[in-house]
C-alpha positions in Angstrom: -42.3 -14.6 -39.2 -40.1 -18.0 -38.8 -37.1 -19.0 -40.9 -36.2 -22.7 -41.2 -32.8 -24.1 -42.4 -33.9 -26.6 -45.8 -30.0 -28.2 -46.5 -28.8 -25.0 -48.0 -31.7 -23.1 -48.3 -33.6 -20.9 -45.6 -37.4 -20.8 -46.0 -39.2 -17.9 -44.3 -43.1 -18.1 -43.8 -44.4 -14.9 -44.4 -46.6 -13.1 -42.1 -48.2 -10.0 -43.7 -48.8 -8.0 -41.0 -44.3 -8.4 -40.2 -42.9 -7.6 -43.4 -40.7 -4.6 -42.3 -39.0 -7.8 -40.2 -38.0 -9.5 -43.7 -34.5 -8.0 -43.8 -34.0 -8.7 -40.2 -35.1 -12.2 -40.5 -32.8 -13.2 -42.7 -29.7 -11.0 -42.5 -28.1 -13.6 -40.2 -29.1 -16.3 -42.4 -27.7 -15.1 -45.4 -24.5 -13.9 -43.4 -23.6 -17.2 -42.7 -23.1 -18.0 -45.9 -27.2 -19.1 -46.8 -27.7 -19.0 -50.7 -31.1 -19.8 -51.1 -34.1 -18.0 -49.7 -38.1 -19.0 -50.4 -40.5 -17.0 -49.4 -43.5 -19.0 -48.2 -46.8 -17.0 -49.1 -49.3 -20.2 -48.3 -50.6 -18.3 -45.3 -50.9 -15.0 -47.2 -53.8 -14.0 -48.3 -53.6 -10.2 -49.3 -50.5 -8.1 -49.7 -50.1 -4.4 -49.7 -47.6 -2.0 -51.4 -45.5 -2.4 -48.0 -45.2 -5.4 -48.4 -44.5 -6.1 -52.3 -41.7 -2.8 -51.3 -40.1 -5.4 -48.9 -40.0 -8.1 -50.9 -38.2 -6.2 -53.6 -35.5 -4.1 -50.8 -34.6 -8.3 -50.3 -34.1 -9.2 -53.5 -32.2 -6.3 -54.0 -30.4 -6.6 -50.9 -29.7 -10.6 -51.0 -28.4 -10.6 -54.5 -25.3 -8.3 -54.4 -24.5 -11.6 -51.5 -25.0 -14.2 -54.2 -28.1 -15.3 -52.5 -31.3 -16.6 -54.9 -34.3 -15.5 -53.4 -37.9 -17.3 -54.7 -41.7 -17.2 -54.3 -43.7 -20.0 -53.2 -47.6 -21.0 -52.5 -48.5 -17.9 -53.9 -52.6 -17.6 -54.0 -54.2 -16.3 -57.3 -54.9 -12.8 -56.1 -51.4 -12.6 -55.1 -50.0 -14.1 -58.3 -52.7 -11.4 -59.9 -50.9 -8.4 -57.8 -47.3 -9.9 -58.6 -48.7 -9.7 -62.7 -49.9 -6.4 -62.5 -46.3 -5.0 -60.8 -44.5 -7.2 -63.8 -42.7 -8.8 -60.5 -43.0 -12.0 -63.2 -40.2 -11.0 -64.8 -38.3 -11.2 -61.5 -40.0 -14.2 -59.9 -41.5 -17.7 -60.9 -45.2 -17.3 -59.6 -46.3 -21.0 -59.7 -43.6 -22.9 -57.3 -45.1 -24.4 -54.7 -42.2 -25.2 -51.4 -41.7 -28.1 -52.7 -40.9 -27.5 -56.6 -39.0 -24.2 -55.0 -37.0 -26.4 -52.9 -35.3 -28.5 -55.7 
């Protein structure tokens, strides 16, 4: 898993088979004062209840910090997984890096 310093956001390109690193990953980041996190799923290409529990422990971790956390280059199943756990209602699913850069 790397994180990359965007201006004032930190992106982090996920690697499926390191989730359980997430909250390691980005603990510094967001400790020095780091608002914005994407998630960058363009190399994911399936995603297991693990996974999808990680994501969630971040966005519930990051937000009591004031930190935004968003999805990006999420494939169809994924988007298809994120529908079916209503994690729509908590994420945009179509951003690409770019659009969830701006």
């Amino acid at each position: 898993m790397q994180a990359i310093e965007h201006g004032d956001a930190v992106v982090v390109t996920l690697d499926p088979e390191n989730c359980a690193a997430l909250w390691k990953t980005l603990e510094p980041w967001l400790g020095n004062g780091k608002r914005r996190v994407i998630l960058d799923f363009s190399n994911v290409t399936f995603i297991n209840s693990v996974n999808i529990a990680q994501i969630v422990a971040l966005r519930h971790r990051s937000g009591p910090l004031g930190a935004e956390l968003r999805v990006a280059g999420l494939r169809e199943n994924i988007k298809a997984v994120f529908r079916i756990l209503r994690l729509d209602k908590l994420f945009s699913l179509d951003l690409t890096l770019a659009t969830a850069l701006a």
